[in-house]
ZAMARGU-4260 file (C-alpha; in steps of 0.2 Angstrom, whole numbers, plus 5000, padded with zeros to 4 digits):
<rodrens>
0) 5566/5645/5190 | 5551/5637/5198 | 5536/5643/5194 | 5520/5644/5208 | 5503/5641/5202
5) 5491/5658/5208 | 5475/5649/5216 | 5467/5664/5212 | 5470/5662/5194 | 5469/5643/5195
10) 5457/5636/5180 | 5443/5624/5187 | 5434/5613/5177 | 5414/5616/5177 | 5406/5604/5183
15) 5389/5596/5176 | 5372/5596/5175 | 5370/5582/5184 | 5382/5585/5197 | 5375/5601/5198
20) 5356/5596/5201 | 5361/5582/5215 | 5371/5594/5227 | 5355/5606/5223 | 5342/5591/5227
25) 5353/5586/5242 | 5356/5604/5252 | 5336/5608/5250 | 5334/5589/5257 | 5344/5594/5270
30) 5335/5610/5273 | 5318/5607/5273 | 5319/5592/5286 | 5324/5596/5305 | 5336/5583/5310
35) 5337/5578/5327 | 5349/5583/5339 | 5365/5574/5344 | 5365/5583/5359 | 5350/5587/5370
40) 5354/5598/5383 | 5336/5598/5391 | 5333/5582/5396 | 5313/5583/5397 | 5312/5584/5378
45) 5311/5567/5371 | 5326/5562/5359 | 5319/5557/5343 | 5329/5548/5330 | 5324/5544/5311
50) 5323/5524/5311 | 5335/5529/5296 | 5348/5535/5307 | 5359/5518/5312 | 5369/5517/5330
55) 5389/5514/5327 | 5392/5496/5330 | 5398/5490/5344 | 5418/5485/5343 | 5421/5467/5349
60) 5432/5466/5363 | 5442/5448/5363 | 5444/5448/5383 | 5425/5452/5385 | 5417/5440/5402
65) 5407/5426/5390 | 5408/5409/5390 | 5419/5404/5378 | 5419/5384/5376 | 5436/5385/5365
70) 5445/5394/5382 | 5437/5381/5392 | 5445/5368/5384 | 5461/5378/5383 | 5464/5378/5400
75) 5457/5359/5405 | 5472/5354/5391 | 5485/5365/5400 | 5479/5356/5417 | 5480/5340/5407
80) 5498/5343/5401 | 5505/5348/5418 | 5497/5339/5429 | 5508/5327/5440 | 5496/5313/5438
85) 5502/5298/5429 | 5493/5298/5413 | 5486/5313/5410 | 5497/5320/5399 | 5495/5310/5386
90) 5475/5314/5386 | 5477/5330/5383 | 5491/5330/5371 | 5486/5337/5353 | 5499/5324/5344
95) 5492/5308/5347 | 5475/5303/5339 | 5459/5300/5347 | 5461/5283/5351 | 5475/5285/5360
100) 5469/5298/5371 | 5455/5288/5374 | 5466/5274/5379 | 5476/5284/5391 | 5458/5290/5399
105) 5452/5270/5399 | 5469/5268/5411 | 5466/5282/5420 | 5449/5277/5425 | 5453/5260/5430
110) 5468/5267/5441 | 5455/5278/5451 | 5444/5263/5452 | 5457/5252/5461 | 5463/5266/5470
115) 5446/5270/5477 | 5438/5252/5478 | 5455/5250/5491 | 5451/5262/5500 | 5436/5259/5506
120) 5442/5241/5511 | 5454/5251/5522 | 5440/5263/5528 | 5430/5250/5531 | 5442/5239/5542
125) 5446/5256/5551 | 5428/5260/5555 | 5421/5242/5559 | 5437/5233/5565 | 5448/5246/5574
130) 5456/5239/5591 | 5470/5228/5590 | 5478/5217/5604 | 5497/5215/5602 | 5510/5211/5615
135) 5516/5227/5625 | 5536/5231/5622 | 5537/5234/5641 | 5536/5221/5654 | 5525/5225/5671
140) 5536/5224/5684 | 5533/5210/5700 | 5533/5225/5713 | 5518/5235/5699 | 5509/5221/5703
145) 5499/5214/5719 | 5498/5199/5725 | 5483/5189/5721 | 5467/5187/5733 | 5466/5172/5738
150) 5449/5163/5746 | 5448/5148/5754 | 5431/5137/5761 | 5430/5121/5768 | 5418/5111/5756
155) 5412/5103/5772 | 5397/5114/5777 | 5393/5110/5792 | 5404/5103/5807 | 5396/5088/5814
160) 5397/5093/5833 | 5384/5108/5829 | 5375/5101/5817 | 5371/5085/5827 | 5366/5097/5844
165) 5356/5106/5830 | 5349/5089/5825 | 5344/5081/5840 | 5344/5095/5855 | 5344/5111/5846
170) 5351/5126/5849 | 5340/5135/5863 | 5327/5127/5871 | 5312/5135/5860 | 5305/5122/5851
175) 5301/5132/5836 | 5318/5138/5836 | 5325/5120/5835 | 5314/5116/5822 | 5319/5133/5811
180) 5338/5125/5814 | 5333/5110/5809 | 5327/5115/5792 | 5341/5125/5790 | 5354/5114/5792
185) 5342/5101/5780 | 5342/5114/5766 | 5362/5115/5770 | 5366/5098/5768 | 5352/5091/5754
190) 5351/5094/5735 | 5333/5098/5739 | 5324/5116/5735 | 5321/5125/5750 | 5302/5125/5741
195) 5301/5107/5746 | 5307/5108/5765 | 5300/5124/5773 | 5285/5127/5775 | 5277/5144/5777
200) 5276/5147/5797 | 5293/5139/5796 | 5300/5151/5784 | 5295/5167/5790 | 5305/5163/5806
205) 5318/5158/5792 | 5321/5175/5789 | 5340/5182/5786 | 5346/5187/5804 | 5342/5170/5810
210) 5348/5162/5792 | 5367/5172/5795 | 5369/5167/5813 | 5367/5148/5809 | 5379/5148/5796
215) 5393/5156/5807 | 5391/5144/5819 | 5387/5129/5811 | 5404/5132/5798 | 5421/5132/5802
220) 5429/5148/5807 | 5446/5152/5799 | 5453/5150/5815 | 5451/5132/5816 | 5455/5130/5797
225) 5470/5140/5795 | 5484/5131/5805 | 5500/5142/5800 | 5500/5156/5791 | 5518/5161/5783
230) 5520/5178/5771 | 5537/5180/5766 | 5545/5165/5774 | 5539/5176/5790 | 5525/5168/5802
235) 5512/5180/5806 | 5493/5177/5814 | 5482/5172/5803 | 5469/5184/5808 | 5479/5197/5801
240) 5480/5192/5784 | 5466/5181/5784 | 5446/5188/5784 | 5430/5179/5784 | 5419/5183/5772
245) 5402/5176/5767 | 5401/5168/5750 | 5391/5157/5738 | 5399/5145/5749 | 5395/5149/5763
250) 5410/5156/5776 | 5426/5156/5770 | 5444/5166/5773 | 5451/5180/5760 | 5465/5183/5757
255) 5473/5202/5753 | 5457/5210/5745 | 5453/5228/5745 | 5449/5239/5762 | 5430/5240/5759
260) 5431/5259/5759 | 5440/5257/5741 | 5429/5242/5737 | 5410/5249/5738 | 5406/5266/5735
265) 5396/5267/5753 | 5404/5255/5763 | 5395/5262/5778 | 5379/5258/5772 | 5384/5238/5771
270) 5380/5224/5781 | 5391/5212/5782 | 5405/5205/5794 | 5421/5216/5800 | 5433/5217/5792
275) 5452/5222/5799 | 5468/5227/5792 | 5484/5228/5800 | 5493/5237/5787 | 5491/5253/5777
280) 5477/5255/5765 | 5483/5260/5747 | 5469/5264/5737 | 5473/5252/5720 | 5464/5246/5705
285) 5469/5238/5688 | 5469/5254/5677 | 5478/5267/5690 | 5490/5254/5700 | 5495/5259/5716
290) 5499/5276/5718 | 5517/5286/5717 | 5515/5288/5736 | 5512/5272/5741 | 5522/5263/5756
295) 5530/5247/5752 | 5520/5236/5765 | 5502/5245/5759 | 5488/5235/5758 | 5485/5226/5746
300) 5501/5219/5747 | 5513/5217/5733 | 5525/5202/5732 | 5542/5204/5740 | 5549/5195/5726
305) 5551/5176/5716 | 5551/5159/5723 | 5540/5150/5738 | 5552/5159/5751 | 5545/5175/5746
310) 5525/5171/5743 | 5512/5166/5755 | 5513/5149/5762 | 5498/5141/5772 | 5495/5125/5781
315) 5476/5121/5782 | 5467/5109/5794 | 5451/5099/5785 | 5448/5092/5801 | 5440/5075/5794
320) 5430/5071/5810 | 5419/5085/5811 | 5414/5083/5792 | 5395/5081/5792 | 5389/5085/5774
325) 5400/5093/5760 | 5398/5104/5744 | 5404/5089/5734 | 5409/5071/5733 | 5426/5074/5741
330) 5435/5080/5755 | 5446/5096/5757 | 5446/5113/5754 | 5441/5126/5738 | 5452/5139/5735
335) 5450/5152/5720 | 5463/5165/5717 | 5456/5182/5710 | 5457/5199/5707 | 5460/5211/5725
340) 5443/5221/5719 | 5431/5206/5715 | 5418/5197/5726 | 5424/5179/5722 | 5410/5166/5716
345) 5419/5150/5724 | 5405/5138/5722 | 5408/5133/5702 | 5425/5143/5699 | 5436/5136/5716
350) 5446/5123/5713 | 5447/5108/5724 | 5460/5101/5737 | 5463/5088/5746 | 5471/5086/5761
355) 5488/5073/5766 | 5498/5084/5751 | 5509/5098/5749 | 5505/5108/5732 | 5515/5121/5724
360) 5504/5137/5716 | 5512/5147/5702 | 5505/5161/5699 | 5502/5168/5681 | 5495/5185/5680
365) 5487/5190/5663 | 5490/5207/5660 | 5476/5218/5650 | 5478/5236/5646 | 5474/5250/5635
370) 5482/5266/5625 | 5472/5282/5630 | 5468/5284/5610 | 5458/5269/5613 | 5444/5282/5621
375) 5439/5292/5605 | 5434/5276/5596 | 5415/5269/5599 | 5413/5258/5614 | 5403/5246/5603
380) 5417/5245/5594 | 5432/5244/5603 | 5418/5232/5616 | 5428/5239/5634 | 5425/5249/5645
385) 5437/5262/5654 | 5434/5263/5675 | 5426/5281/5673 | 5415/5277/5657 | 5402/5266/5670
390) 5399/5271/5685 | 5391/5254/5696 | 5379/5256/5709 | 5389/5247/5722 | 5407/5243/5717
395) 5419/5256/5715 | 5429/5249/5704 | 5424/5243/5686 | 5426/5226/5680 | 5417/5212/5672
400) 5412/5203/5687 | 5408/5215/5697 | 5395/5222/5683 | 5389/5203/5681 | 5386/5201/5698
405) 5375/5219/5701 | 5368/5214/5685 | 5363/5198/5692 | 5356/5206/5709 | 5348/5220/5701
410) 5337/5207/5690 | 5335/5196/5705 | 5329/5212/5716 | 5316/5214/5702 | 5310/5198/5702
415) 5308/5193/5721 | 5311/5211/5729 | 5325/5202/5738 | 5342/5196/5734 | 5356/5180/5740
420) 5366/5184/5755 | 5381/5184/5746 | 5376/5198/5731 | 5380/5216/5736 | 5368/5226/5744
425) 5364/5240/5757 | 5356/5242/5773 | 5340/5242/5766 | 5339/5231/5752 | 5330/5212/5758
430) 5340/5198/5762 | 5331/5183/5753 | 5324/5172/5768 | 5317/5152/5765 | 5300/5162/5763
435) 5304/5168/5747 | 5311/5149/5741 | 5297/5148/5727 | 5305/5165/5717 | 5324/5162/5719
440) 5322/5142/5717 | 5316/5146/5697 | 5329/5155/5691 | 5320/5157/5675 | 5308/5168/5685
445) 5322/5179/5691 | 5334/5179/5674 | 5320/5173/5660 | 5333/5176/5645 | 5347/5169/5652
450) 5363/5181/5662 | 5371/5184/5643 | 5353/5194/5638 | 5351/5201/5654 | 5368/5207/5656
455) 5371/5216/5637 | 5377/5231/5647 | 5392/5224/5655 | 5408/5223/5643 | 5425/5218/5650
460) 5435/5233/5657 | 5450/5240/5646 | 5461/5237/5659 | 5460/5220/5667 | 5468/5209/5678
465) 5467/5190/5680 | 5478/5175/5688 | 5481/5160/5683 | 5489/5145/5692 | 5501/5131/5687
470) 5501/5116/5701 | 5511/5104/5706 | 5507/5092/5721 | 5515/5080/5731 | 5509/5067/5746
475) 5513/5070/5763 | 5524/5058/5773 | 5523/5054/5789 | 5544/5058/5794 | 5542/5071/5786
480) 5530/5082/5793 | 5537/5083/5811 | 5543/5099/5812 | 5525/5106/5808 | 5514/5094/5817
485) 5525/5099/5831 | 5524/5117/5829 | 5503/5116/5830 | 5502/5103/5844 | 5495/5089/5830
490) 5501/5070/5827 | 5510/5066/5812 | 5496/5053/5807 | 5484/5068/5810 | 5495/5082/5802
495) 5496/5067/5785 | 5478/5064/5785 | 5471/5081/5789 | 5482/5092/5782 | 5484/5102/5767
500) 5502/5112/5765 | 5500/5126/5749 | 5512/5138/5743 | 5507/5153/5734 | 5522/5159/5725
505) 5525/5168/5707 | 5540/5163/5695 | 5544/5176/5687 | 5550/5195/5690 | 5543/5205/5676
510) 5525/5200/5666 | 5518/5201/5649 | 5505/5213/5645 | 5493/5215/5632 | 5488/5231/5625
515) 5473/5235/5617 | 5477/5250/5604 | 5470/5257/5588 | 5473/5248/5572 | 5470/5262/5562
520) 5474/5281/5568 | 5472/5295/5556 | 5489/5294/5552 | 5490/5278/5548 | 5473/5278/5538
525) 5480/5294/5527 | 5495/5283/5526 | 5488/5269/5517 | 5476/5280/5508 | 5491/5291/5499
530) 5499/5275/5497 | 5486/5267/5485 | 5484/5284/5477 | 5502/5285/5475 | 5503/5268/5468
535) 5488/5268/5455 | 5489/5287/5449 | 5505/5295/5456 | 5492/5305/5467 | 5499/5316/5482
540) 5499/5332/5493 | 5506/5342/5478 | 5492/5333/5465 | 5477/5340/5477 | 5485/5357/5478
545) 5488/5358/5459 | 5469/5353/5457 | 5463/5365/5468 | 5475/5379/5460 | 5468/5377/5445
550) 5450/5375/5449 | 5450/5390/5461 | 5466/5405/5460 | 5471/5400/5440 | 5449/5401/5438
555) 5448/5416/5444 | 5465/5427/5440 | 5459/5419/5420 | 5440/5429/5425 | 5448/5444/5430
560) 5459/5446/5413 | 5444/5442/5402 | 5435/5456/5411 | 5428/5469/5399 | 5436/5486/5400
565) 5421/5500/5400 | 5425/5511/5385 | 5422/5532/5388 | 5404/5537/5387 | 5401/5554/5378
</rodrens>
């Protein structure tokens, strides 16, 4: 049976003197000093604590927000290892030693420096160098495309009837008149400057009115030059496709260019000769065509098709008797085919024909164009211009020559207040007379730097187009030309000697065109970017996104777990 101890009765052992005096000293310790609250419920009184009494210790939280320099490199080494750039791996891998990781980061480094020395050549030829001219896919088709305007001047300049009645007689009995005439058709007919044949009183009657009306009469009209006049193996009157027109040459006959409504932005306020069209006018230019709703015969025509049957031929009278002094050393006629919406300047550009021949005229067209991307690169740059990007003072339509030419007058205007007959101008702009010889003789005076300084502004249109020819020629013979000297009332020994048979024809039915493009879109620009970044470090989309993950949501979701938790205040 178990017996259980009474505490009551339980035996303790006595304790010591020692013992006894230290709980003694340690309760009358305790007693005599006032120890401060733990609590103070009154917030006035001061809390004053012993500098005995010690404050817990702070426990160390592991997650508490420091920097920790070991987690850093904890989480570059977890970018190392998974990253899906080539080469990285091995950087951050513990196993290998230093010198292999610093070889791995050596390779790396000259990977990223290839990679990005490449792409600034590709950047580089994308900003400096990005317009491209390559051979459009698509043909133009013959009936996209007008027929050429053609312009034709006798290079004699004067028929010797008028000029000798100007020479001997006069024109009208006033004497000053006749002597006005007479230094007009001197400065027509000499290589002499005007400086050095009129003289002042002389050249203030000189003035353009008087200037205008002696070279209509004193040149052939195109009546008397064009003989017969085919367009599509049809005879029509020349007058109806043919207008006279004042040039560098003096009066010549043009063929198919532009109603002047669609040529000069205020036709109205020209003045210059009529001008008549039998057919439809279609308002077309290089960069727009003709439009959807245009009639087939709208002017300027288009070419009914391939071969001489179908293009314009012309029989041209020289008329050798009447040939009194000629633009140069020859006889027969300048011809120069050129754009419908361009002034021609025949004088150094027309080529020369002779009379007693039959010549074929191929026609080439050279076709320029331009993508609409070609817009949003820097006209510096791409160096065109599209038709709205320069708005001309005179010419509605842009190009190249017609900016040369406004170019040419504007500077000219400046120097001498005046400008050449042939250079577009208003009513109100001054027609250069023989008084104003000593300014426009010295062309150094009007263009001092030369046309290519003074003309900086004017860059070739985007869309362009030009014609070239291809000749072939033949000599008349006599037993063979009856059927025409019969039909205008000529001999054959006159039609052989006088005459000059062309036909303007084109070959072929469908045209090369050249595009001007970008080089370098975005596209392609990313394209060869990601391709060197692929090739030198594996770089791609997936490689940016992992570094951005892991230098912005992986940084921050890592800061939010090592956040301190706030422990309980008492």
């Amino acid at each position: 049976m178990m017996v259980i101890p009474n505490k009551e009765f339980e035996v303790r052992p006595s304790k010591t003197p020692v013992e006894t005096f230290r709980k003694q000293n340690y309760w009358t310790t305790q007693l005599t000093q006032d120890p401060p609250p733990r609590y103070v419920w009154d917030t006035k009184k001061p809390v004053i604590r012993s500098r005995n009494e010690e404050r817990p210790p702070k426990s160390v939280n592991p997650n508490e927000e420091h920097f920790h320099p070991h987690a850093f490199v904890n989480d570059l080494r977890n970018y190392l290892l998974t990253s899906t750039l080539h080469g990285l791996r091995y950087i951050g891998e513990k196993k290998l030693t230093w010198f292999e990781r610093f070889f791995w980061l050596t390779a790396f480094g000259c990977s990223l420096v290839c990679a990005g020395f490449f792409i600034l050549n590709v950047y580089a030829k994308w900003r400096l160098s990005p317009m491209i001219v390559s051979i459009n896919p698509t043909n133009m088709p013959l009936h996209d495309l007008p027929f050429p305007a053609v312009t034709i001047c006798n290079v004699n300049q004067a028929k010797k009837s008028v000029a000798e009645r100007y020479r001997d007689h006069g024109q009208v009995f006033i004497l000053f008149v006749s002597a006005v005439d007479k230094k007009l058709l001197q400065s027509l007919c000499t290589t002499q400057d005007d400086t050095e044949i009129f003289e002042d009183k002389v050249a203030l009657s000189a003035d353009w009115d008087h200037t205008r009306s002696f070279l209509i009469n004193v040149t052939q009209p195109c009546q008397e030059m064009l003989a017969l006049c085919f367009w599509d193996s049809t005879m029509m009157n020349c007058e109806d496709l043919f207008n006279a027109q004042l040039t560098d040459e003096g009066l010549c006959c043009t063929f198919n260019v532009v109603h002047r409504n669609n040529m000069f932005r205020n036709p109205k306020a020209l003045n210059d000769l009529n001008i008549t069209f039998p057919s439809p006018v279609v308002d077309w230019t290089p960069e727009n065509g003709y439009p959807p709703d245009a009639p087939p015969d709208g002017f300027p025509w288009r070419p009914k098709g391939i071969g001489t049957q179908h293009g314009l031929n012309l029989v041209l009278d020289a008329n050798l008797a009447e040939y009194y002094c000629a633009s140069t050393n020859s006889a027969g006629f300048k011809i120069l085919m050129h754009n419908p919406t361009e002034t021609p300047k025949i004088r150094n550009l027309g080529d020369i024909f002779g009379p007693g021949a039959e010549v074929r005229v191929a026609i080439h067209p050279k076709i320029l164009d331009a993508q609409p991307a070609l817009r949003s690169i820097d006209i510096n740059k791409r160096v065109c211009l599209f038709s709205d990007e320069k708005e001309l003072v005179f010419f509605r339509t842009y190009t190249l020559k017609n900016c040369e030419m406004e170019c040419e007058a504007h500077a000219m205007l400046e120097a001498c207040q005046c400008v050449y007959y042939f250079m577009p101008k208003n009513k109100t702009t001054r027609i250069c007379g023989k008084a104003d010889a000593k300014c426009y003789s010295n062309t150094s005076l009007v263009m001092p730097e030369g046309r290519e300084v003074e003309c900086e502004e004017c860059l070739p249109a985007c869309t362009e187009i030009e014609f070239y020819e291809h000749l072939s020629t033949a000599p008349l013979k006599r037993n063979l030309v009856k059927r025409f000297a019969k039909t205008i009332n000529k001999t054959t020994e006159y039609f052989t000697e006088n005459m000059l048979v062309i036909n303007f024809y084109f070959e072929d039915s469908t045209f090369m065109r050249f595009t001007k493009g970008e080089i370098f879109g975005l596209t392609e620009f990313l394209s060869n970017t990601g391709g060197l970044l692929g090739l030198c470090m594996g770089f791609s989309v997936m490689s940016a996104v992992e570094l951005l993950y892991y230098l912005t949501l992986r940084a921050l979701c890592i800061a939010r777990h090592r956040r301190p938790k706030q422990p309980f205040a008492q």
